[in-house]
N, C-alpha and C positions, 0 to 999 in steps of 0.2 A: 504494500500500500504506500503511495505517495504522498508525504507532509504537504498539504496546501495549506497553510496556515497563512495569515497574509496580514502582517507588522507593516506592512507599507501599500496601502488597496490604489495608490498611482501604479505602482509598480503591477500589482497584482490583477488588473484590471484583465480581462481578454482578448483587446484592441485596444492599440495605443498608436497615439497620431504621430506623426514624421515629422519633424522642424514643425516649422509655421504653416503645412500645409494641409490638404482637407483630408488625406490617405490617412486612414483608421485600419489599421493592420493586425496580424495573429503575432505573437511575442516566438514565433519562432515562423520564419523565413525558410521552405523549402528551395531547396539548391536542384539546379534543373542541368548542373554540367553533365550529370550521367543518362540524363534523356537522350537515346538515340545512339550511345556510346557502347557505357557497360549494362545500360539496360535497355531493351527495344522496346517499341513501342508499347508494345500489351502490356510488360511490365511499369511501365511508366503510365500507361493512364489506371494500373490498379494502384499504384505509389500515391499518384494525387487523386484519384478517390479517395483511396484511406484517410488521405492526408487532409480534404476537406470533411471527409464525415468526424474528424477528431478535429473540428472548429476553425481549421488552417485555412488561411487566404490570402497569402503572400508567398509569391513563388519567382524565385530568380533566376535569369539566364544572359543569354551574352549571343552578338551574333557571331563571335568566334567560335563557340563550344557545336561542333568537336571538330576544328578544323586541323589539328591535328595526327588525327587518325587518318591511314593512308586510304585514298580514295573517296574521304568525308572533304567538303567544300566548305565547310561554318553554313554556322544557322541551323544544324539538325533538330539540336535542343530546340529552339524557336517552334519550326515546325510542328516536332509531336506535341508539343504544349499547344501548339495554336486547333490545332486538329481535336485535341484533347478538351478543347471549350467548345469549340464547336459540334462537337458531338454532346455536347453537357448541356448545351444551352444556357452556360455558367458567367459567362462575359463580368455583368454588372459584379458578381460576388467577387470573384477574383482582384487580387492586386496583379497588377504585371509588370516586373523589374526589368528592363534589360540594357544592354550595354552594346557602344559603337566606338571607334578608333581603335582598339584592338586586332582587328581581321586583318591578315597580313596581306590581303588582296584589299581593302581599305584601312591603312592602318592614319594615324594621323587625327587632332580635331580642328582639323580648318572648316572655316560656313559652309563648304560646297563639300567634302566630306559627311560633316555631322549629319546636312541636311541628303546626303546622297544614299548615307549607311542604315539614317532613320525609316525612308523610305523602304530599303530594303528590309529590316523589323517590321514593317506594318504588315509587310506583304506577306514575309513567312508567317507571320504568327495567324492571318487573316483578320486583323480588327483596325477599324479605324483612329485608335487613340490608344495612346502608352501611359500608364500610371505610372510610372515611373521611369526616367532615363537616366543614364549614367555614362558621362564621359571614363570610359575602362580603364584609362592610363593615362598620366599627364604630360602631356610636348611642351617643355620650357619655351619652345623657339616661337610657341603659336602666342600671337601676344592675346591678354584677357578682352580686349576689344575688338578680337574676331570671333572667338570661341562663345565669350556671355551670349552675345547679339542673337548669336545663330541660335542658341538656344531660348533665349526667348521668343526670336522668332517663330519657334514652334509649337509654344507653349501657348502664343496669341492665337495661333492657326487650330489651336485644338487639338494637336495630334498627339500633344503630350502632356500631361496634367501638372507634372513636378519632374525636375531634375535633382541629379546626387551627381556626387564623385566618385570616383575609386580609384585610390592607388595615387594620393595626392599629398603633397606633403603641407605642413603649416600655415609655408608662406605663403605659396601658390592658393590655397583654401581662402586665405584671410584677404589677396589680392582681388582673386574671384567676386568674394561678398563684396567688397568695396568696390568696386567696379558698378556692381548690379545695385547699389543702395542707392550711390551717385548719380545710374544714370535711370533710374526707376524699371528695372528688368529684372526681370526673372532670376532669382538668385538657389543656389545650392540649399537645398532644405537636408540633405541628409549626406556623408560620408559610409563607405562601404572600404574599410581598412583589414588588412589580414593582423589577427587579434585573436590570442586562446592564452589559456593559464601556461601556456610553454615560450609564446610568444607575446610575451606582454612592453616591450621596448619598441617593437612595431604602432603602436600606438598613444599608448601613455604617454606622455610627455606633453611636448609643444602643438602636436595633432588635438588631442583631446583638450586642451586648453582651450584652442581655438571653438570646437566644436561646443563644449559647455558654455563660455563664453558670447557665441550667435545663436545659442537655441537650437543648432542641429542633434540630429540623431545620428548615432552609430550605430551600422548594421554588419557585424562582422565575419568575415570569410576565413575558412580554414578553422572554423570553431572549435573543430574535434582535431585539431592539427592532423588533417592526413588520414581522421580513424584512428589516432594512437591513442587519443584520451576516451576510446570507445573501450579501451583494457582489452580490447579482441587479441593484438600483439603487443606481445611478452618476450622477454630473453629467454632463449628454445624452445620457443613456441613453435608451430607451424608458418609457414612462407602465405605471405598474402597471397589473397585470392580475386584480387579487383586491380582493376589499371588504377589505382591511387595508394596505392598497400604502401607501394616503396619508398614513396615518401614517410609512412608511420616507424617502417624499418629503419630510418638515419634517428630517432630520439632511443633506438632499445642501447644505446653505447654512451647514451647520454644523462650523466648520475645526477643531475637537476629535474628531468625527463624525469625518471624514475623514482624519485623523489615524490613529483607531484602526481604519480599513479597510485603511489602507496595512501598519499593524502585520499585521493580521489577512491581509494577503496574502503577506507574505512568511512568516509562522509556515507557513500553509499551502501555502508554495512547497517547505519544508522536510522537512515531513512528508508531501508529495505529496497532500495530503489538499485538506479544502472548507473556506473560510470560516467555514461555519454548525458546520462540526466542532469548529472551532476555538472560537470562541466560544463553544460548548458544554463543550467541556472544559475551557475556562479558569472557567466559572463550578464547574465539576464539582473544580477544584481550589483553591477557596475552602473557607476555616472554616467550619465548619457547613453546606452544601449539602448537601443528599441526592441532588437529582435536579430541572435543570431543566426546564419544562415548553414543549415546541416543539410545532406543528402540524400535521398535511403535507394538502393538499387531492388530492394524488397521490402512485400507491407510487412514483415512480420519486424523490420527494422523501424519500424516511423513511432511503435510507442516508447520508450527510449528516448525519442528527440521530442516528440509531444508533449511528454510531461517535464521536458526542459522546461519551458514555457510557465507549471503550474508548481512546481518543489518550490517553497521558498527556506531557503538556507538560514542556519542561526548564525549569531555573530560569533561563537565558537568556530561552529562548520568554516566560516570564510576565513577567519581570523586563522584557521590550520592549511588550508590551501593557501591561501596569502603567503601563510611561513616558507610551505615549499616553494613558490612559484617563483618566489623572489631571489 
């Protein structure tokens, strides 16, 4: 049984808004990179079924994911998601995250870029508006008075509700706002930074100052760093079984890693809960988090990240993850 006690009911809340804007979202962000990849289709629309029947409504992708894969062109992910509402007749419930400048066949966010890569999102996914967009990467070279513009231009056109970042550092964050406050456009309501109890210097800092500081949200990637804070891989465990394993396999030699597994198992010996719960709600009880973003390749994996969303952690529980993480 899972502790939902709730010391803090902002926190605890079901749906929780993005920055300053009107997206009312699930406290845990479905990750949509293994749509089309390591899980095909049929597995993917049972993922986000499950995944909405347990109250979720915020699902993320990229029009890179899985451009990677040999013979994959980007956009997969996009597709089966879009296909996956359209077969639901789900559009309105849905949040829908996704990301342009990444694709290595458009990489870059220049105006004729952003607004060439957007179009291409609207089209896989089949709908006419993005609830969310995110510049994937940031180009020092592209100055904030080509990039802002184009995005608001799109935001005035409708085709997209709210913008975010990813993968943005301070200053660049902090240029962005001011830019868009100066010249009354459309400004960054949320940050999407790579952030877990393994990797917490990726964030923390100068990033999260700024974000606290303008009201935005952080929405973090790589939550479960890789599935290693899922406790699935251990030192002589078995060898992963998903194209992202090998990333969990670089923390089994890492006695900080291992450290904050041991925390992470006893939180969850406590709570009779999972690891990956755990891990989940400890990011979920960070300043500024909205909601972060985990994956599941199967439904029997999404309760584990669902009740990330509902654990609320005691000031002991965080206050012994804290001790490892650091």
């Amino acid at each position: 049984m899972t502790d939902t006690h709730s010391d803090t009911p902002a926190k605890g809340s079901d749906k929780v808004s993005l920055g300053g804007s009107e997206l009312r979202v699930s406290r845990l962000c479905l990750g949509g990179n293994v749509f089309g990849w390591t899980a095909d289709e049929a597995q993917s629309f049972a993922v986000l079924d499950a995944f909405a029947a347990g109250g979720g409504n915020f699902v993320d992708t990229a029009d890179v994911y899985s451009a990677w894969v040999p013979g994959h062109r980007g956009g997969e992910s996009e597709t089966v998601l879009g296909r996956w509402i359209h077969s639901r007749g789900n559009r309105d419930e849905i949040v829908i995250g996704t990301k342009v400048g990444g694709h290595p066949a458009m990489p870059g966010i220049s105006a004729a870029n952003i607004q060439a890569a957007t179009e291409g999102c609207l089209r896989r996914l089949g709908v006419d508006r993005i609830d969310l967009l995110y510049t994937h990467w940031d180009f020092p070279e592209t100055p904030v008075e080509e990039f802002v513009p184009a995005l608001d231009a799109l935001v005035r056109a409708g085709k997209v509700r709210a913008v975010a970042a990813s993968n943005i550092s301070a200053a660049r964050l902090t240029a962005s706002l001011d830019f868009s406050a100066r010249e009354g456009l459309a400004a960054y309501v949320a940050v999407q930074p790579h952030y877990n109890l393994v990797s917490r210097r990726s964030y923390e800092g100068p990033l999260a100052a700024v974000v606290a500081a303008r009201g935005l949200s952080c929405l973090p990637y790589y939550a479960l760093a890789s599935g290693f804070l899922t406790g699935k891989y251990r030192p002589g465990g078995g060898r992963a079984d998903s194209g992202r394993g090998h990333g969990a396999a670089d923390f089994l030699n890492d006695p900080k890693a291992l450290r904050i597994l041991a925390a992470l198992d006893k939180v969850a010996d406590i709570h009779d809960s999972a690891p990956a719960t755990v891990a989940l709600a400890w990011l979920n009880a960070q300043p500024t988090v909205a909601a972060p973003i985990a994956s599941a390749r199967r439904v029997e994996q999404l309760p584990a990240l669902l009740d990330g969303a509902r654990l609320r952690l005691t000031a002991e529980d965080l206050e012994l993850l804290d001790s490892a993480s650091h």
